[in-house]
C-alpha positions as CSV (number, residue, x, y, z in Angstrom):
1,X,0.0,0.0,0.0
2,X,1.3,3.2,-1.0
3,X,1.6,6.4,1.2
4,X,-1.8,7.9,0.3
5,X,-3.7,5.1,0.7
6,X,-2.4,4.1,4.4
7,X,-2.5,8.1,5.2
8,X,-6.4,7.8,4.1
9,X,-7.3,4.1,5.8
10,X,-6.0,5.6,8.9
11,X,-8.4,8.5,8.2
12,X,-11.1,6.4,7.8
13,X,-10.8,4.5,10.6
14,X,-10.4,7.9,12.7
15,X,-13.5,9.6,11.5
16,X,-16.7,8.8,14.1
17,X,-19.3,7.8,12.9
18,X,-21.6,7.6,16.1
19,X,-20.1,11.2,16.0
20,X,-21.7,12.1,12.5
21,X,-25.1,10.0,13.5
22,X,-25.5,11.8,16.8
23,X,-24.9,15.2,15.4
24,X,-27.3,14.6,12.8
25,X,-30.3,12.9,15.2
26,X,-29.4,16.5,17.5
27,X,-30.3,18.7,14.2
28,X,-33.3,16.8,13.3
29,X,-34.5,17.1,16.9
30,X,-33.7,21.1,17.0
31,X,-35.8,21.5,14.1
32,X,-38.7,19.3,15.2
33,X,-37.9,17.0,12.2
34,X,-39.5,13.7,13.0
35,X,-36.7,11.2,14.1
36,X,-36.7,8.2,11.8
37,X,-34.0,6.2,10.3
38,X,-35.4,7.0,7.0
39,X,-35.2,10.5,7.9
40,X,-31.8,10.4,9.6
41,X,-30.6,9.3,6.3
42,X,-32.1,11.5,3.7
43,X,-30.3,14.3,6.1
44,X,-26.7,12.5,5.4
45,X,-27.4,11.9,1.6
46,X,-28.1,15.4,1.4
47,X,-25.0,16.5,3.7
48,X,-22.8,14.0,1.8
49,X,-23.9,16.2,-1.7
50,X,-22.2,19.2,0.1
51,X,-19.2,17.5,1.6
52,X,-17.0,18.4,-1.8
53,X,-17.5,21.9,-1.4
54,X,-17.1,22.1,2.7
55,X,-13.7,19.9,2.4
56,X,-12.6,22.3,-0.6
57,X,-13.4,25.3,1.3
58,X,-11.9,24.1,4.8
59,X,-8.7,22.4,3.1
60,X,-8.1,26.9,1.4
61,X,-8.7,27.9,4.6
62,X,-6.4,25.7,6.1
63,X,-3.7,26.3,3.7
64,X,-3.8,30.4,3.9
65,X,-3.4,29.7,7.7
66,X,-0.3,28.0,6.5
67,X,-0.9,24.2,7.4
């Protein structure tokens, strides 16, 4: 396995996903969205659709801060 790919397996296995599942049960809850596991994951479809653009934008912002 190359550099990259051990760099991003170790990503993967950092990133929390009971994180990502709580945070989004905690939105749908503050905005009286009814709580349902078909529910819960129309909201991370929809989130995943905007990931590109939040990664892109954090990754330049990260990068003019020199890191």
């Amino acid at each position: 396995m190359d550099r990259i790919g051990q760099i991003e397996n170790e990503l993967a296995m950092w990133v929390d996903d009971a994180v990502v599942a709580e945070l989004i049960i905690e939105q749908m809850a503050e905005h009286d969205m009814q709580i349902t596991l078909p529910n819960a994951k129309a909201v991370w479809l929809d989130a995943l659709e905007h990931l590109p653009q939040l990664i892109r934008a954090s990754v330049q912002a990260l990068k003019e801060k020199g890191q």
